[in-house]
Phi, psi and omega in degrees: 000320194238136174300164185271341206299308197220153183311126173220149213262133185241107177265154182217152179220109177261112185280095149292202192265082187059040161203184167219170176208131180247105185266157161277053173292134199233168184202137191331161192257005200272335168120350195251158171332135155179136187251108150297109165259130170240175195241168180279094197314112159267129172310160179252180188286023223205302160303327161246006155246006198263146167303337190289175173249130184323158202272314189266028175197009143309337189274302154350284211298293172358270196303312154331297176305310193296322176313302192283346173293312204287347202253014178272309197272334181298302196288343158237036153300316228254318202270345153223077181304329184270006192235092171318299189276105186311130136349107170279005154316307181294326145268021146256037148283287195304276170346277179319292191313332188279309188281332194272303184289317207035087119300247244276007170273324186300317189303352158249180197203197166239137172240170149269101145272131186042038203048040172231131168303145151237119182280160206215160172124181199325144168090356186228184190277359193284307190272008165267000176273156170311142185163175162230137187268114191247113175233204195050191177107219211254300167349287189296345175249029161233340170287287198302301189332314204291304180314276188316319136011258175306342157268329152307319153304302213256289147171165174314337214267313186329295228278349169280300194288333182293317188291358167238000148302346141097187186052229188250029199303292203310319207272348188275333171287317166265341156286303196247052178250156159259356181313312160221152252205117198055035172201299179282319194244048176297334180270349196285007180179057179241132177226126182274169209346089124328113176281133185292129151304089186303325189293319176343294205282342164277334177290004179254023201289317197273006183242006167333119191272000000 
């Protein structure tokens, strides 16, 4: 049924009352049959009801943004290869479009690796791990806050110009930055799981993103 050279991953997506679920199934590497089963990461009340995005998958959501800005200007750099610079028109076209539509923001969700929550979907590390993936929901409109967020600090043009500095410049602006404090430096000092400082997070409660 599956070739034998490598594990290869069968993803199926069950669409609900405002979530999904992604399961995973894998097979051995060896080439012979073999089925995983996994569970539907439970949420705490905070992971599943609050508009914010949880404290402890900002550096996720983060990482997540920077990946769909920087891959907005890639694809259309890559379609017009002779236009060094983008227009700004065009760069707040990308810009609107990634945060403002989330379509391809709609693509996370939270998994459990290695019994640590994770956000999982294009760009991050999560998402090449075994798991089921619980998205929809609440999920896509706290990745656009978040997004929309980070233009509001830096402005389109800031945040174009961090992007052609090329390597991890962008994602280092919007993440590991001092600029704002529970935004800009969400990666600087992230480990996953990692036990959360609880007085932290309340005293960051009114700053909640």
């Amino acid at each position: 049924m599956y070739p034998s050279r490598i594990a290869n991953v069968l993803t199926i997506l069950l669409i609900g009352l405002g979530w999904g679920v992604f399961c995973e199934v894998t097979q051995n590497e060896d080439g012979s049959e073999g089925v995983i089963s996994f569970q539907t990461p439970t949420l705490n009340d905070e992971e599943a009801h609050s508009m914010h995005m949880p404290s402890h998958l900002k550096c996720d959501a983060c990482t997540a943004v920077a990946f769909q800005l920087a891959k907005g200007f890639d694809d259309f750099h890559l379609k017009r290869p002779s236009l060094k610079i983008l227009p700004e028109s065009e760069i707040y076209r990308i810009v609107d479009e990634v945060c403002q539509e989330g379509k391809e923001l709609e693509k996370y969700g939270v998994k459990e690796v290695k019994k640590v929550k994770r956000l999982s979907g294009p760009g991050l590390e999560a998402e090449d791990s075994p798991g089921i993936m619980q998205g929809g929901g609440k999920w896509p409109e706290r990745m656009k806050r978040m997004c929309n967020l980070y233009v509001e600090e830096f402005d389109e043009n800031r945040i174009y110009n961090e992007y052609k500095k090329k390597g991890d410049h962008l994602q280092g602006l919007l993440c590991r930055s001092t600029a704002h404090a529970g935004l800009t430096d969400v990666c600087t000092h992230f480990h996953p799981g990692a036990p959360i400082d609880a007085s932290k997070t309340k005293k960051k409660k009114k700053e909640e993103l």
